[in-house]
VOBA-1610 file (N, C-alpha, C; in pm, whole numbers, padded with zeros to 5 digits, always signed):
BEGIN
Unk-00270+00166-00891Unk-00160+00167-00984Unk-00035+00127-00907Unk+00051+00049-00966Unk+00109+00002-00921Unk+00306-00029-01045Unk+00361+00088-00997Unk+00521+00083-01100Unk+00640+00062-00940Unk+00788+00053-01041Unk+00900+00087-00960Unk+00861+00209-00941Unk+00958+00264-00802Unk+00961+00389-00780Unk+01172+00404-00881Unk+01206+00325-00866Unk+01366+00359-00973Unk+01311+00327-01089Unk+01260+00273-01138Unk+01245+00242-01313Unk+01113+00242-01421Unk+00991+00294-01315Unk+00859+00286-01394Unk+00827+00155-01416Unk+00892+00044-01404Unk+00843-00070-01471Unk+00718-00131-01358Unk+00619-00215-01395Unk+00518-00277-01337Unk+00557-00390-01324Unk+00592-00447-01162Unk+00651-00544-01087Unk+00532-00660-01140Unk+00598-00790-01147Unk+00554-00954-01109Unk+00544-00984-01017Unk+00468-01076-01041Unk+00448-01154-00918Unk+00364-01077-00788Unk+00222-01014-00824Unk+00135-00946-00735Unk-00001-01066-00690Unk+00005-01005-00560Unk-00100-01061-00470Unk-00172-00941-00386Unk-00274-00981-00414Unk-00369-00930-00289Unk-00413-01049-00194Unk-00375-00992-00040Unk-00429-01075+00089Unk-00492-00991+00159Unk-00638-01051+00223Unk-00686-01030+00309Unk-00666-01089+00458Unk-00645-01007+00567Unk-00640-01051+00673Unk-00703-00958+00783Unk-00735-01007+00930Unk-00797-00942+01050Unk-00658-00875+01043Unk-00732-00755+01131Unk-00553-00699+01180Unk-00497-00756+01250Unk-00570-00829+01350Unk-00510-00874+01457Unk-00342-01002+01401Unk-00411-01030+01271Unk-00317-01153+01255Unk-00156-01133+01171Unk-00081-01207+01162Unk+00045-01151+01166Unk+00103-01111+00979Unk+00138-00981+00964Unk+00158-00949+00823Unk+00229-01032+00758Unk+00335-01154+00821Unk+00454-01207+00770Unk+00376-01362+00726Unk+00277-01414+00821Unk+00206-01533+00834Unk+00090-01606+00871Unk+00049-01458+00842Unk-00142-01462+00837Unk-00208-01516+00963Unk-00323-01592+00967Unk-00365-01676+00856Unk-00402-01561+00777Unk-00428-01567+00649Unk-00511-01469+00542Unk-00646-01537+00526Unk-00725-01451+00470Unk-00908-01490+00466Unk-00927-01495+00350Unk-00826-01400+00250Unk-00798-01435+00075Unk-00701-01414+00074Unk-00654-01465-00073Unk-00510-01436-00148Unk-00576-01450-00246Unk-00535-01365-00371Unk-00572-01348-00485Unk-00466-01331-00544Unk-00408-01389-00716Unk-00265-01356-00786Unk-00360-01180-00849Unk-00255-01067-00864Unk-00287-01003-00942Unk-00233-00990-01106Unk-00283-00932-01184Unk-00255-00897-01278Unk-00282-00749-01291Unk-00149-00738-01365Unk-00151-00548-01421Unk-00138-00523-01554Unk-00193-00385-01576Unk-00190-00348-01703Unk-00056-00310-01737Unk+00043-00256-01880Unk+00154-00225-01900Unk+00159-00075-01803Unk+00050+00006-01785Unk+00056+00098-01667Unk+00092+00098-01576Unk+00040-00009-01545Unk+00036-00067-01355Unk-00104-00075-01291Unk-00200-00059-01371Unk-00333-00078-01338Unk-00396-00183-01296Unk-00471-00218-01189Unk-00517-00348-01123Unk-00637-00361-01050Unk-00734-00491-01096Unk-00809-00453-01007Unk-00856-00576-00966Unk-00908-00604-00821Unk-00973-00697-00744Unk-01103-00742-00715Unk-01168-00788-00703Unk-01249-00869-00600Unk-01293-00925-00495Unk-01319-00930-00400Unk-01275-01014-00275Unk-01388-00948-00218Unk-01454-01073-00177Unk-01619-01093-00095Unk-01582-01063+00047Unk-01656-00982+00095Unk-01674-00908+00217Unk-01803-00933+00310Unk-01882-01003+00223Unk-02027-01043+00298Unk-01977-01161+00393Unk-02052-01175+00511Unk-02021-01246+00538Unk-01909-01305+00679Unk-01755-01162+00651Unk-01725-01125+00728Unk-01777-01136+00888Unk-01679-01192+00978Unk-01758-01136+01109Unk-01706-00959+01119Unk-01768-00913+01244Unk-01735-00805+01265Unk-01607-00773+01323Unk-01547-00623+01278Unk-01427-00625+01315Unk-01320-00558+01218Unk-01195-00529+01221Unk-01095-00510+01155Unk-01013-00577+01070Unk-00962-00500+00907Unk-00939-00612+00859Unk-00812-00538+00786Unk-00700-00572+00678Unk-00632-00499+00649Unk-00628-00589+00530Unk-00642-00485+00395Unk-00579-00543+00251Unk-00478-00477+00242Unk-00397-00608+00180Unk-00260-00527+00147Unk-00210-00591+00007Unk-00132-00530-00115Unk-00101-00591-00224Unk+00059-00604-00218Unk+00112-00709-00257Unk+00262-00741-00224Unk+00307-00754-00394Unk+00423-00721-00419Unk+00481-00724-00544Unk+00625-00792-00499Unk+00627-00962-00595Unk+00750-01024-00543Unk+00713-01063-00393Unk+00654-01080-00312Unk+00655-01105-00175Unk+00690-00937-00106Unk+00690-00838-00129Unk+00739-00731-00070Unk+00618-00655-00057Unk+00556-00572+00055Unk+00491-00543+00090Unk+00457-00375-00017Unk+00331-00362-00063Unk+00321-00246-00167Unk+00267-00139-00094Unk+00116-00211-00038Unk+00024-00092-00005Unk-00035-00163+00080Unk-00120-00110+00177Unk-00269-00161+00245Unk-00334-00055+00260Unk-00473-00091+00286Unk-00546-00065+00356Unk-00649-00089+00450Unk-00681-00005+00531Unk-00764-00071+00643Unk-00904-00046+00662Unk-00981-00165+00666Unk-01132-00168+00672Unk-01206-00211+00793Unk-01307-00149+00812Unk-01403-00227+00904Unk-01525-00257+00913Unk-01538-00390+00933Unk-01721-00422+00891Unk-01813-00414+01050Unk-01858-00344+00993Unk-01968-00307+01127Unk-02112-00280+01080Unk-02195-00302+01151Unk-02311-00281+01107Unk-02377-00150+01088Unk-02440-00091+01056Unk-02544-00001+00985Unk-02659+00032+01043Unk-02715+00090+01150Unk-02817+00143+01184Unk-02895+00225+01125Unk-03017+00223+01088Unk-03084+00362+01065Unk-03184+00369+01119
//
């Protein structure tokens, strides 16, 4: 979910980017960019293929207007059993 914190309203102009951490928040490179769309809530939701990935660290983050919203941080590693 995604509103102002002054006005409740649900910001334009949303993106989700994927990037390694290693690479730079301001100028990537990014591995996706996706435009988002929200509900009159602020509700949103994504996609973005993860197979495939090499191994390693990665950080999603969603920007509203170019301004940084949220991230989070993932890591693909393999699975033993």
């Amino acid at each position: 979910m995604i509103r102002s914190r002054d006005d409740g309203t649900v910001p334009s102009g949303l993106e989700l980017t994927l990037r390694r951490s290693e690479a730079s928040a301001e100028d990537g490179p990014w591995i996706a960019r996706r435009p988002l769309t929200a509900t009159a809530r602020g509700a949103w939701t994504a996609a973005v293929a993860l197979d495939g990935l090499p191994l390693g660290s990665y950080v999603l983050e969603v920007h509203a207007a170019g301004v940084l919203a949220t991230s989070s941080w993932i890591e693909v590693t393999e699975i033993r059993k």
